[in-house]
C-alpha positions in Angstrom: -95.1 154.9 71.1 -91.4 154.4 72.2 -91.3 151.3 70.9 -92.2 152.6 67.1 -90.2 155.5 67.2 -87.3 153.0 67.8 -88.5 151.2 64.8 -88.8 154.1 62.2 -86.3 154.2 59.8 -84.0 157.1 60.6 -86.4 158.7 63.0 -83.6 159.2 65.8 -81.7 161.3 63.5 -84.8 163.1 62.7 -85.9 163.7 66.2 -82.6 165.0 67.2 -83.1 167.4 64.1 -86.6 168.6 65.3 -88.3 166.7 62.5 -89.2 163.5 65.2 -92.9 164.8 65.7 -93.7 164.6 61.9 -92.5 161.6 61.3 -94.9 160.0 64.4 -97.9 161.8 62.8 -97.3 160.3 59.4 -97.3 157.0 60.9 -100.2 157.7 63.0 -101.9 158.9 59.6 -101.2 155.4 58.0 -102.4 153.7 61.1 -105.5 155.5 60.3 -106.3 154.9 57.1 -105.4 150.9 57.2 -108.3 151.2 59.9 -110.6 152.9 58.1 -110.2 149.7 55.3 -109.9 146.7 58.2 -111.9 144.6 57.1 -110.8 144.2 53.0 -107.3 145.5 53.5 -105.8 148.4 51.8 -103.2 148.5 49.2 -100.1 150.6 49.1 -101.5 152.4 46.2 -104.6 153.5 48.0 -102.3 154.5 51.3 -100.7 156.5 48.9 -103.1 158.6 47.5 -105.4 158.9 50.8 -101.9 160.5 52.6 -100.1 162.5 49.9 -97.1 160.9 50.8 -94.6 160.1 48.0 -94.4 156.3 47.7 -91.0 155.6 49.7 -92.1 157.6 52.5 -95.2 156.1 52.6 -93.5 152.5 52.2 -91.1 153.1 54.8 -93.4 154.6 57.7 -95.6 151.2 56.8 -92.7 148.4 57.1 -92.1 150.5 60.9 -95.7 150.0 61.9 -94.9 146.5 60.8 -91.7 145.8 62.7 -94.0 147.3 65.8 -96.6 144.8 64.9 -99.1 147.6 64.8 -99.8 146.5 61.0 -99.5 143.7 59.5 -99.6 142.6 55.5 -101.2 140.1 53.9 -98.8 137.5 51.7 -101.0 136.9 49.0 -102.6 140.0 48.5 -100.2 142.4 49.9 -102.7 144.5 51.4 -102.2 146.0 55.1 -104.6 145.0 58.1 -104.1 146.1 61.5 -102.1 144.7 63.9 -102.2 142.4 66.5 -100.6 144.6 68.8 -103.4 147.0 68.6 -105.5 144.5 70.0 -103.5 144.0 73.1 -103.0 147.4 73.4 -106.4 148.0 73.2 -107.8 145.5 75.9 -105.0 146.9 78.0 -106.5 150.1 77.9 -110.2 149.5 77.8 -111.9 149.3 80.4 -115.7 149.7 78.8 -115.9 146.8 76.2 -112.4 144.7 76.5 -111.9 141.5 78.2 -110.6 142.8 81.7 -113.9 144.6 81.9 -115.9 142.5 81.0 -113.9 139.7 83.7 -114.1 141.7 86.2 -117.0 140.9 88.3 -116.0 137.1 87.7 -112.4 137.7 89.4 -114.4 139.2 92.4 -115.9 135.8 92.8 -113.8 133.4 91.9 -111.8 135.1 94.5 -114.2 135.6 96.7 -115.9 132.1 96.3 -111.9 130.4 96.8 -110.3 132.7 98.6 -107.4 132.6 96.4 -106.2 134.9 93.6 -107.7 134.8 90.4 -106.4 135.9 87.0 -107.3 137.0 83.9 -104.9 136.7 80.8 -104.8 137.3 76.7 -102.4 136.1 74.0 -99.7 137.6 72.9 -98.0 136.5 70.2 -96.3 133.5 71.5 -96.9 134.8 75.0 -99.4 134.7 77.7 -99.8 138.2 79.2 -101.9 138.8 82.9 -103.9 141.5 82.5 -105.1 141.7 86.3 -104.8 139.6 89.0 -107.1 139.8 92.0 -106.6 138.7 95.3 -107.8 136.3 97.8 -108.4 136.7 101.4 -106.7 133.2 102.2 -103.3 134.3 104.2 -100.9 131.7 102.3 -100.6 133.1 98.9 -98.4 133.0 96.0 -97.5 135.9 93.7 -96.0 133.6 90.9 -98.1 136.0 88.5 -98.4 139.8 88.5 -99.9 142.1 86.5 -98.4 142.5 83.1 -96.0 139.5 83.2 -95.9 137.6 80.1 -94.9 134.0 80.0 -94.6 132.0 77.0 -97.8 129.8 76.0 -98.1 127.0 77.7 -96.0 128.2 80.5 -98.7 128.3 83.7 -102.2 127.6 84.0 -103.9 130.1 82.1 -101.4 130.2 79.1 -101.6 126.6 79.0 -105.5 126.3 78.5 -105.1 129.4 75.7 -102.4 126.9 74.0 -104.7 124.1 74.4 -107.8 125.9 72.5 -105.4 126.5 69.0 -105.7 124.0 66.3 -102.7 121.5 66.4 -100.9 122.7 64.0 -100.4 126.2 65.4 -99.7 124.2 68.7 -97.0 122.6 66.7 -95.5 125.8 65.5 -95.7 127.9 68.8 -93.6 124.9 70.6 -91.3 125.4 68.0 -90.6 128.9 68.6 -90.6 128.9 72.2 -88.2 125.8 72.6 -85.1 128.0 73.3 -86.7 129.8 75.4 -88.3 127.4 77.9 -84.9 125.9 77.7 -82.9 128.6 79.3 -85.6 130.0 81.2 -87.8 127.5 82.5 -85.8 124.4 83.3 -89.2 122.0 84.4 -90.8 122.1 80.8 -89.8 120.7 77.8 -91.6 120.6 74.2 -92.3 117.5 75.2 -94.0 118.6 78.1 -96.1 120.9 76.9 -97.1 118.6 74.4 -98.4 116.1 76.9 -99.9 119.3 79.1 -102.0 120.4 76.0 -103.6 116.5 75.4 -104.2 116.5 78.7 -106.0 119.6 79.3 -108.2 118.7 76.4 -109.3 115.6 77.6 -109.6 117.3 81.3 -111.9 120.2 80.0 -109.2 123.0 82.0 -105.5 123.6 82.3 -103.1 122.5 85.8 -99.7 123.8 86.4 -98.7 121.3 89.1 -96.1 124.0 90.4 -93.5 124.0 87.3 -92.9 126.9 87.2 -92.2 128.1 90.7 -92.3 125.1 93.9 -95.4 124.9 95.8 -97.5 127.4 93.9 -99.9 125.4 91.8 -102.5 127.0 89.1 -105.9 125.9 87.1 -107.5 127.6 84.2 -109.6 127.4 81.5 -109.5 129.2 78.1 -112.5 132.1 77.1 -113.4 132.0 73.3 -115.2 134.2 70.8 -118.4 133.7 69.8 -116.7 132.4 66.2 -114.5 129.9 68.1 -111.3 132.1 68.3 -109.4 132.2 71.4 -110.0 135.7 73.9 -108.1 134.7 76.7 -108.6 132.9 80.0 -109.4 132.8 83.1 -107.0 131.2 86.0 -106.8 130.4 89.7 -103.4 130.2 91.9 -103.2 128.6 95.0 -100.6 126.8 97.2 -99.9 122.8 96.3 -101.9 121.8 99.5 -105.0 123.4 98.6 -105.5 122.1 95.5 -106.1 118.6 95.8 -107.8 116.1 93.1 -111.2 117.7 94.7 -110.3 121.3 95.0 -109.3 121.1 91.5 -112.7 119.8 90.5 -115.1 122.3 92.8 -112.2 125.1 91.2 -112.9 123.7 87.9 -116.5 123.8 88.1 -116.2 127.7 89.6 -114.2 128.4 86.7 -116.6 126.8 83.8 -119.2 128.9 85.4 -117.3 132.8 84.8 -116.0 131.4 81.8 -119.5 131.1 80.3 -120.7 134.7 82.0 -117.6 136.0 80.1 -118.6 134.4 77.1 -121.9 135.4 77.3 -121.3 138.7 77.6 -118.9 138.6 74.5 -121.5 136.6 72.5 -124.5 139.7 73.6 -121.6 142.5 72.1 -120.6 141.0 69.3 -125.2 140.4 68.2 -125.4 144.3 69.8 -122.5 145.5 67.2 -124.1 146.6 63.4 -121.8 145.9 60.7 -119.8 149.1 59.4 -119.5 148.9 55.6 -116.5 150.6 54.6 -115.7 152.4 52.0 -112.4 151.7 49.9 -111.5 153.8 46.9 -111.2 151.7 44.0 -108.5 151.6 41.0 -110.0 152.9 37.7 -108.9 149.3 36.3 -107.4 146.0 38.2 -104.0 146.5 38.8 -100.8 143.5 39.9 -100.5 143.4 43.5 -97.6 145.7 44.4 -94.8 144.2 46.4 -93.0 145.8 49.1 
């Protein structure tokens, strides 16, 4: 919420004059009619009429929701979806149907089956984000991930195997956008790097992190996917450098190949459970040129 109100137009000045409230509930409004049209987009036009907004207000509270990534717009069509950051939001909240739920019970045994920690992590953007770690009992452990941290993709075990399930080219364009990054921040990768990291987690089957990122504290994971093939997140396992040995990282492999496909399961029995919702758009009296805003 803080991080819209930052990114409405104006809205400081109209918090300071009393008028802050309104402006969140208009946005909030929009949010909720681009959801009720999610699957086909909906057009300015249509935003419009549904919220009795004039059309500048209307355009202005959508470009915010934007710039917060809680909407996004279509090039072609220039029709408004939700958001990827909705998403996030939402599996960081949900605890009945998201991904940390429905990982759960495989982080209590790939803990409890290693003794290590165990992780469980989504995309982000460009970004890996953990959304829970769970401990091991073995005394040596290493706390290179928390909950909540966010690491570029490709950066650590589980946000390498997500990198390594995307098509090449998006591969291609995430390296690019992360190269300055990685440059200041994280001095043992490179593009180049990653590159090789990605090939060779696809010919492995799962992702290692050989300790790059901090000494000694070495990671495998393996990426979770949708039934369609998308990318949902993954699952990871940290452990020191002396306990994960060619063989280790085989028996870890296998443990991890084995929640991965509960996890997938379980996605794969919600997504046959869930009836299609037809929704219902209004419709323009005649076509009409996309508008542009």
């Amino acid at each position: 919420m803080e991080e819209m109100i930052e990114n409405l137009p104006g809205l400081r000045h109209e918090v300071a004059s009393g008028s802050g409230a309104q402006a969140v509930e208009r946005a909030l409004q929009l949010l909720s009619i681009v959801g009720r049209g999610a699957e086909k987009g909906v057009a300015l036009s249509d935003v419009v009429a549904d919220s009795g907004l004039n059309k500048p207000t209307a355009r202005r509270l959508l470009m915010a929701l934007m710039r917060s990534r809680l909407l996004e717009q279509d090039e072609l069509s220039r029709r408004y979806y939700l958001g990827g950051e909705l998403y996030v939001l939402g599996m960081l909240a949900s605890r009945r149907h998201g991904l940390l739920e429905m990982a759960g019970e495989s982080l209590k045994r790939l803990s409890g089956l290693s003794a290590d920690t165990s992780f469980v992590s989504m995309r982000r953007d460009d970004y890996a984000v953990c959304l829970h770690r769970e401990e091991g009992t073995h005394p040596v452990r290493t706390h290179a991930l928390l909950t909540g941290d966010q690491n570029p993709l490709g950066i650590g075990a589980g946000s390498l195997a997500m990198l390594a399930a995307l098509p090449d080219s998006e591969v291609e364009a995430i390296v690019g956008r992360i190269e300055s990054v990685i440059a200041v921040q994280y001095p043992g990768y490179s593009p180049e790097t990653i590159r090789e990291d990605v090939a060779r987690t696809r010919e492995a089957g799962y992702a290692l992190n050989p300790g790059r990122v901090i000494a000694n504290s070495w990671g495998i994971g393996m990426a979770i996917l949708l039934p369609d093939g998308r990318l949902a997140g993954a699952l990871s396992i940290a452990a020191i450098d002396s306990r994960m040995g060619e063989e280790r990282q085989k028996e870890l492999a296998g443990l991890l190949r084995q929640e991965v496909e509960r996890v997938q399961s379980k996605l794969r029995a919600l997504f046959s459970s869930q009836k299609p919702v037809t929704q219902t758009i209004r419709q323009p009296a005649r076509p009409r040129t996309p508008e542009r805003v």
